[in-house]
Structures are given as C-alpha cells and as structure tokens.
DRENDO-1510 file (C-alpha; in Angstrom, 1 decimal, always signed):
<recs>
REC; n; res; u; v; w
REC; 1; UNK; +0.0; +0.0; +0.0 .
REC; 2; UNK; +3.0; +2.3; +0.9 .
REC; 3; UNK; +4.3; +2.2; -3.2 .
REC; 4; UNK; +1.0; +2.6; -4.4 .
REC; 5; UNK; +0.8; +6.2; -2.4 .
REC; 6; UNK; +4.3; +7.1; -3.2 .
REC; 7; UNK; +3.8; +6.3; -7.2 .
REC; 8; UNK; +0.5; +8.7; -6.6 .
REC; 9; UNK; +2.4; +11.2; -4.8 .
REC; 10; UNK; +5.3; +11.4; -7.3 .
REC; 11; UNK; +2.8; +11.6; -10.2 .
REC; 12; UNK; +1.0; +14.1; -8.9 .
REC; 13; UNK; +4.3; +16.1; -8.3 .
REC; 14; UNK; +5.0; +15.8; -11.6 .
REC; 15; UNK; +2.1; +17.2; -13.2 .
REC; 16; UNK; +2.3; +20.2; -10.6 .
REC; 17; UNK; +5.5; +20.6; -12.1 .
REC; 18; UNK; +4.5; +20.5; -15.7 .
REC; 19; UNK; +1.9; +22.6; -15.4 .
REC; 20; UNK; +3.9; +25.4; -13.2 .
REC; 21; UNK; +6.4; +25.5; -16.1 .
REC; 22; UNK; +3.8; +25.9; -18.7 .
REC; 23; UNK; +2.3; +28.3; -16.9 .
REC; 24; UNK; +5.8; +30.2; -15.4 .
REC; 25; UNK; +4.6; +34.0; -16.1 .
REC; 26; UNK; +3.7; +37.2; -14.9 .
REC; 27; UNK; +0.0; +38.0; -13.1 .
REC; 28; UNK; -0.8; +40.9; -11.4 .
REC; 29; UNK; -2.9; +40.5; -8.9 .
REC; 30; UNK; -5.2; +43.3; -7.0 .
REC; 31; UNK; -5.1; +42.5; -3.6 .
REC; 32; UNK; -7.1; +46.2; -2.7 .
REC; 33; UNK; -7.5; +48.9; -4.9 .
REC; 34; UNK; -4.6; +51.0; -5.1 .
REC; 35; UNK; -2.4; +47.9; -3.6 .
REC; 36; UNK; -1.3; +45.2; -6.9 .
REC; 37; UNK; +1.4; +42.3; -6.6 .
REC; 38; UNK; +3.3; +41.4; -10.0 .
REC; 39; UNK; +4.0; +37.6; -9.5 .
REC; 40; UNK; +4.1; +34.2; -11.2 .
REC; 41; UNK; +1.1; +32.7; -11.5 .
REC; 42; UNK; +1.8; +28.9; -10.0 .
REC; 43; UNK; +2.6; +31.2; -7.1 .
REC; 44; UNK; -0.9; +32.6; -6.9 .
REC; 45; UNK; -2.4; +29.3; -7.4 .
REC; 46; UNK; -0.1; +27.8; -4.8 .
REC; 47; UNK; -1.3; +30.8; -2.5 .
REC; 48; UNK; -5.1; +30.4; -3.4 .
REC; 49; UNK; -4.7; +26.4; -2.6 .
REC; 50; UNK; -3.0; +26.8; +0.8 .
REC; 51; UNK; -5.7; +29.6; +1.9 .
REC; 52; UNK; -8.4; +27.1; +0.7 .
REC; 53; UNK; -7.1; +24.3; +2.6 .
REC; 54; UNK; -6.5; +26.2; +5.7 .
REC; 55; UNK; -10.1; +25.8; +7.3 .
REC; 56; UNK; -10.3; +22.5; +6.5 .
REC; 57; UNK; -7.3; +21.9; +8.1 .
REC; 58; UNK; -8.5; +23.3; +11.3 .
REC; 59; UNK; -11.6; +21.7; +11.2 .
REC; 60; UNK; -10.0; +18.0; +10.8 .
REC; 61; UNK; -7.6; +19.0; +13.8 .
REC; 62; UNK; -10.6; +19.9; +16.2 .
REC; 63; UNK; -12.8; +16.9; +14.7 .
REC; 64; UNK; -9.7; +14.9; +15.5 .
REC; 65; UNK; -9.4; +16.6; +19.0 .
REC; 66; UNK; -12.8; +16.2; +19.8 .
REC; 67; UNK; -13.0; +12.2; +19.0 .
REC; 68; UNK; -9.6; +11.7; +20.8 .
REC; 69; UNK; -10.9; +13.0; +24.0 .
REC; 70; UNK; -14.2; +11.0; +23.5 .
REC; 71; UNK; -12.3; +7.8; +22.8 .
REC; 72; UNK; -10.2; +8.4; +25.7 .
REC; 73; UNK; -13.2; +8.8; +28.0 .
REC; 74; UNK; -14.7; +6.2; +26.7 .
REC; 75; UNK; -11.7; +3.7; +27.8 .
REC; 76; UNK; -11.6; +5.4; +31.5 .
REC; 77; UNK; -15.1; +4.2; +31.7 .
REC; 78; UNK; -14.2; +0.4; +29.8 .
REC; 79; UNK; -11.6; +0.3; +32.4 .
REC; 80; UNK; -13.2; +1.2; +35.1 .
REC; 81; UNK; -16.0; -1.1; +34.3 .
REC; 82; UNK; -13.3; -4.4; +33.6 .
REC; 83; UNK; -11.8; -3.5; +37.2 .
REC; 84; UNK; -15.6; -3.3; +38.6 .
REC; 85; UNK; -16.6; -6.7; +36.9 .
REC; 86; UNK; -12.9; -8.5; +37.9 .
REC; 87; UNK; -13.8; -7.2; +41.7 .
REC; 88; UNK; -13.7; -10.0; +44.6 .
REC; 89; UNK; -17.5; -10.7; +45.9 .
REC; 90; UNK; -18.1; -11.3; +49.2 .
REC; 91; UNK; -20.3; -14.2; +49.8 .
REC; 92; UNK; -23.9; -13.2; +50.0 .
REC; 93; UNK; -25.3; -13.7; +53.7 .
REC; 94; UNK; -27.6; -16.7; +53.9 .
REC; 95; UNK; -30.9; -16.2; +53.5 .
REC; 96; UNK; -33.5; -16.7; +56.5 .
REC; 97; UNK; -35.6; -19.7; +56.4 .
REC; 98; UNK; -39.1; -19.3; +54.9 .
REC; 99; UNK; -42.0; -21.2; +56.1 .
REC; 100; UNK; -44.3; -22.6; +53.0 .
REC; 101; UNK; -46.7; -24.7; +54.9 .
REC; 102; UNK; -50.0; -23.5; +54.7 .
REC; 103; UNK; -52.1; -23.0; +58.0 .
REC; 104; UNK; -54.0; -26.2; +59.4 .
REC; 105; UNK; -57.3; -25.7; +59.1 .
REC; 106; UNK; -58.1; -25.5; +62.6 .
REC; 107; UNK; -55.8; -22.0; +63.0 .
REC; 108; UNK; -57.9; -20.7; +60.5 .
REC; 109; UNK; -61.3; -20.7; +62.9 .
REC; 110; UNK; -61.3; -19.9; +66.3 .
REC; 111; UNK; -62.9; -22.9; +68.3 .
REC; 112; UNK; -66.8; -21.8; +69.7 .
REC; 113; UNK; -66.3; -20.9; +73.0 .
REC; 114; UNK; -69.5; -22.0; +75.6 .
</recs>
C-alpha cells in the first residue's frame, strides 16, 4: 500500500511541475485597490490552494481533538468497568428460612367458646 501512495504522490508532483512551467509568467494580482502584486502565477495558485485548505485543516484538527478525548473517555469508563466486573464478591449472607406450609385448618377458625 505504501508504493502505491508514493507512485501517486510522485505523479501528482509531476504534473504540478509541468503545469507550473507551462504556466511560469507574470500576473498581477489586485489585492485592494490601489495595492497590486506582479508575480508568477503557479505562485498565486499555490497561495489560493493553501488559503483554501486552511479551514479544512482546522476543522479536521478539532474533529480529531474532539473524537480523541471521546475515545479516551470512553476507555476510562471500559476500564473502570473491567476492574468493577474483575472485583472479589463477598459471599452473600444466607438467606433466613421461609416457612411454605399452609395454615391447618383449625388455625384458620377460632374454636366456639360455651
């Protein structure tokens, strides 16, 4: 995989080349009225590309930043979950005996008294 983005790398170098010779002359650009630059033109593309890219550039820093400190929260919590689960458990206390039988029928009625 590394050759295949090298060979694209160096190709795209080249044509950035070509072109920036073909094109190798003299623009004058108005940055505000009354203020003009005289300069090559790959120069100005180069210029408008890097200004372009800027932003982006930010914004895949702070994405980055953003799902880094998520991720690393997240694997706090993982870890403090796995130490939780891996815990020693005391044993439970036994539990008091229940009594199931039903009531003899003669509980149920007081006896007639005379």
């Amino acid at each position: 995989m590394g050759i295949l983005r090298t060979i694209i790398w160096v190709v795209l170098t080249a044509v950035l080349v070509i072109f920036a010779m073909a094109n190798w002359q003299v623009v004058t650009v108005t940055i505000w009225p009354g203020w003009e630059a005289e300069t090559k033109l790959p120069v100005v593309i180069l210029a408008a590309f890097l200004i372009g890219a800027l932003p982006m550039w930010i914004a895949l820093r702070t994405t980055r930043w953003s799902l880094k400190r998520r991720l690393d929260a997240s694997e706090r919590q993982a870890a403090d979950l796995r130490a939780l689960a891996h815990r020693p458990v005391e044993p439970a206390p036994a539990p008091a005996p229940v009594n199931d039988a039903p009531p003899a029928p003669t509980d149920l009625f007081a006896p007639d008294k005379p």
